[in-house]
N, C-alpha and C positions, 0 to 999 in steps of 0.2 A: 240604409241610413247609417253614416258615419259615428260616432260615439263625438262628443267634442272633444276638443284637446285638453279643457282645464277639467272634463271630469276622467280623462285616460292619467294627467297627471294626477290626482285626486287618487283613483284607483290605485297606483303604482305608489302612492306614500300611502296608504292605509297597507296594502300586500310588503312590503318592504319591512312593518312589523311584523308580520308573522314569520318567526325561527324556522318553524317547522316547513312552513309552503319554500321561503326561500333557499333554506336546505337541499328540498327537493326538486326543485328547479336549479340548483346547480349540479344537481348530479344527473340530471336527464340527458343532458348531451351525451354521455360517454355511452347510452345504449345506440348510439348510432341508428336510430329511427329517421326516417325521410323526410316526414312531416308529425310536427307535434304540438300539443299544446297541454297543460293544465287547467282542467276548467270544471265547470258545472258548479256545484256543491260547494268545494274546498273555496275557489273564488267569491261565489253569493255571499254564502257563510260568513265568511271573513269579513265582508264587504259589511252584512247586518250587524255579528259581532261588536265591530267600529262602532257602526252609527246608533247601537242600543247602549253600549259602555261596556260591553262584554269583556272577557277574555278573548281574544282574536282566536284560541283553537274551541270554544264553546261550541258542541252540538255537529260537532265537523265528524262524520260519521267515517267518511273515507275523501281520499284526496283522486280524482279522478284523472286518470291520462290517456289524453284521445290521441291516437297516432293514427296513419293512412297510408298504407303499401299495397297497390292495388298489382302486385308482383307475386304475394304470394296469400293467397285468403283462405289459407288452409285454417282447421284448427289447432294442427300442429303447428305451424309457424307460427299464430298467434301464442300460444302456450309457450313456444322457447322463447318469446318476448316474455311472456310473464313471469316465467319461473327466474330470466335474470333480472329484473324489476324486482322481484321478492329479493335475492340478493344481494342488487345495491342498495334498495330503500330500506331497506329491514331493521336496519339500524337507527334510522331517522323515523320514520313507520311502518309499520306493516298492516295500515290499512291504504296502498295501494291500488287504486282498480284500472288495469292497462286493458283498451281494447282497440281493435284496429277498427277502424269508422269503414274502411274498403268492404268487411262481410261483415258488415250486422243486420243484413240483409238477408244474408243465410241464417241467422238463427232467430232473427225480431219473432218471425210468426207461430215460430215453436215455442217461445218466451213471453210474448204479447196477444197470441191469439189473431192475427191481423199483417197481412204480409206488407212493407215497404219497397221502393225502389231505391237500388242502389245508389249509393251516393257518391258524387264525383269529384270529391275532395274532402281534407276536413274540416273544413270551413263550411262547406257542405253541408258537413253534416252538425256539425257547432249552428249554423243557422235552423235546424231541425229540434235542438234538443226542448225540452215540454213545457219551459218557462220563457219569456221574451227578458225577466232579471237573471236567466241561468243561463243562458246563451250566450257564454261567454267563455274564451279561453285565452291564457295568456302562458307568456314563454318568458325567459330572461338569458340569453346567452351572452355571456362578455359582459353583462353589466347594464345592457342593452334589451330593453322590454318589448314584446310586440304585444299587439291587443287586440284579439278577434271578436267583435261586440258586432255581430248584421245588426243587432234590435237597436242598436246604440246601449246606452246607459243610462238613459233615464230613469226606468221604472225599478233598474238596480239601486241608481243610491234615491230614489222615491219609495221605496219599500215595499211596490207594488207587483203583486204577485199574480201573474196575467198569461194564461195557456196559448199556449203557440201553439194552434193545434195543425201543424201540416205532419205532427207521428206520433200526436198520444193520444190516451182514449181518456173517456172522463172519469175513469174508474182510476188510473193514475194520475190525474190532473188531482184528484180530490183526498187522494191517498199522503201525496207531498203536501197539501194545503195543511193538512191534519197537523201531522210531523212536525210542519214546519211554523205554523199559528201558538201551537203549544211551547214552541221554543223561541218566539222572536216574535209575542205580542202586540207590536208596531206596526205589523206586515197587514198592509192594506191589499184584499183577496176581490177581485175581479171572479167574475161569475164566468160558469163553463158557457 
């Protein structure tokens, strides 16, 4: 399902206030990653933030960066991406969270209890992640926005918080309901 146009442009003027997201979206280019996005959380957030009257950085725990190099899915190579992530963003935040979407395959079942199949892009795996309002990643290079929404964006700016269940379990479906009911009141919670 495509996102529409007037709520991708919607999306892109509500993210255009936030300092911080856009800070770090312009600095993500120079890590020289293959495929990337900003998304989950830092996007939702924001997105609710907006539409509650918030602060746009309220309850934003961490800003999440999904990349995909399916070249090298080591934990080492994953790590020398993060440790320069700590370095350029550290300044702007140092609540970063960099992970390669190519092995999270190798570690889901030692981490979730529950094995996955690899994912073969990140888009892939942005269609994967435990919300159909979180399933979403966006980029800005040059000034220029891309916007990975598989679910579209309905139930993002509908405030509707709805498990996508093809890789979570309900024990984390119900964990973010929690979290996220207690910070953003409005959010209307679909059942597992």
């Amino acid at each position: 399902m495509l996102p529409r146009s007037s709520d991708v442009a919607e999306l892109c003027r509500i993210l255009d206030g936030s300092t911080t997201l856009i800070a770090l979206l312009a600095l993500a280019p120079s890590l020289g990653l293959p495929d990337w996005y900003f998304g989950a959380g830092c996007v939702t957030q924001t997105v609710w933030n907006a539409l509650h009257g918030f602060d746009l950085s309220f309850g934003i725990k961490d800003h999440d960066l999904a990349y995909y190099d399916a070249t090298d899915i080591s934990y080492e190579g994953e790590d020398a991406v993060i440790r320069r992530g700590r370095t350029l963003f550290g300044p702007v935040s140092g609540t970063v969270e960099i992970r390669n979407q190519a092995r999270v395959h190798v570690w889901h079942e030692r981490h979730f209890g529950y094995p996955i199949s690899p994912y073969r892009s990140v888009e892939d795996a942005i269609r994967a992640w435990p919300t159909t309002a979180s399933a979403v990643g966006v980029r800005r290079v040059d000034g220029r926005w891309t916007v990975c929404a598989p679910h579209g964006l309905g139930d993002l700016f509908g405030m509707i918080v709805r498990p996508n269940k093809v890789n979570i379990s309900e024990q984390v479906y119900r964990t973010k309901v929690e979290r996220w009911t207690a910070l953003w009141p409005r959010l209307t919670v679909m059942p597992w």
